[in-house]
C-alpha positions, 0 to 999 in steps of 0.5 A: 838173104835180101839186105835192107837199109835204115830207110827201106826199113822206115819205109816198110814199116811206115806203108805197113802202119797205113795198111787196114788189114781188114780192108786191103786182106779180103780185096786182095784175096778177092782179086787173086782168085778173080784175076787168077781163076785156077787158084780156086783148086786151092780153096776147095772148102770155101765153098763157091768161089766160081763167081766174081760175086760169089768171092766178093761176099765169101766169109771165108775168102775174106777171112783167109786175106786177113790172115795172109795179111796179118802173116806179111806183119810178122815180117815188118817187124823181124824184118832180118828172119823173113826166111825163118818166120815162114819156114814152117809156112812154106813147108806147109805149102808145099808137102800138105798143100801142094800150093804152085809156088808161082801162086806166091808171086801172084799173091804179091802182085795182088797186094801191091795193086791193093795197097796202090788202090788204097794209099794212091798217092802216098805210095809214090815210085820209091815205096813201091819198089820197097814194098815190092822188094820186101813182098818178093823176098817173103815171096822167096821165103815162101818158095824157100822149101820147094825142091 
């Protein structure tokens, strides 16, 4: 269980409160499935997504990013349950889903640029390394049912 301080809680939900769900969820989505083309076998019912241009104008990619993003805000604000809250979620990966859990870290990684791309300057050394810190630990709840 990752331990937090007042001020990585602070921090958290101050980068949280900046972030446009609608805005940063699809471009992430986006950019998991251009930087990270196998990702594809997972989205077979979005239809094409075999394109930099046909994932940038998909409803469905973009619709799917709001609802991981909107996900990651059920952990800012129970921060001390991150394993709880995506228990059933990690279940669902892994038994119906059969997601590749290394897919999870990938997906963090793609929500740290993201969010770096539209905060610039404001996410200085220090609030990385939280939202990183807070990004890996819902990275392994989400692993957290995988044998």
């Amino acid at each position: 269980m990752t331990q937090w301080t007042d001020k990585e809680r602070s921090m958290v939900s101050a980068i949280w409160e900046k972030i446009n769900i609608d805005e940063i969820g699809p471009e992430v989505m986006a950019r998991v499935l251009i930087v990270y083309p196998w990702t594809e076998r997972y989205f077979g019912t979005f239809g094409d997504i075999f394109t930099t241009t046909a994932i940038l104008n998909n409803a469905k990619v973009a619709a799917h990013g709001k609802v991981v993003l909107k996900a990651l805000g059920k952990a800012v604000t129970d921060i001390d349950n991150i394993r709880t809250i995506y228990a059933d979620l990690s279940r669902l990966h892994y038994e119906e889903l059969q997601v590749d859990p290394d897919n999870f870290r990938l997906l963090a990684d793609c929500i740290i640029i993201a969010v770096a791309c539209k905060l610039r300057n404001t996410l200085d050394p220090q609030s990385q390394a939280t939202l990183q810190k807070f990004l890996y630990a819902v990275v392994e709840a989400l692993n957290s049912q995988y044998c």
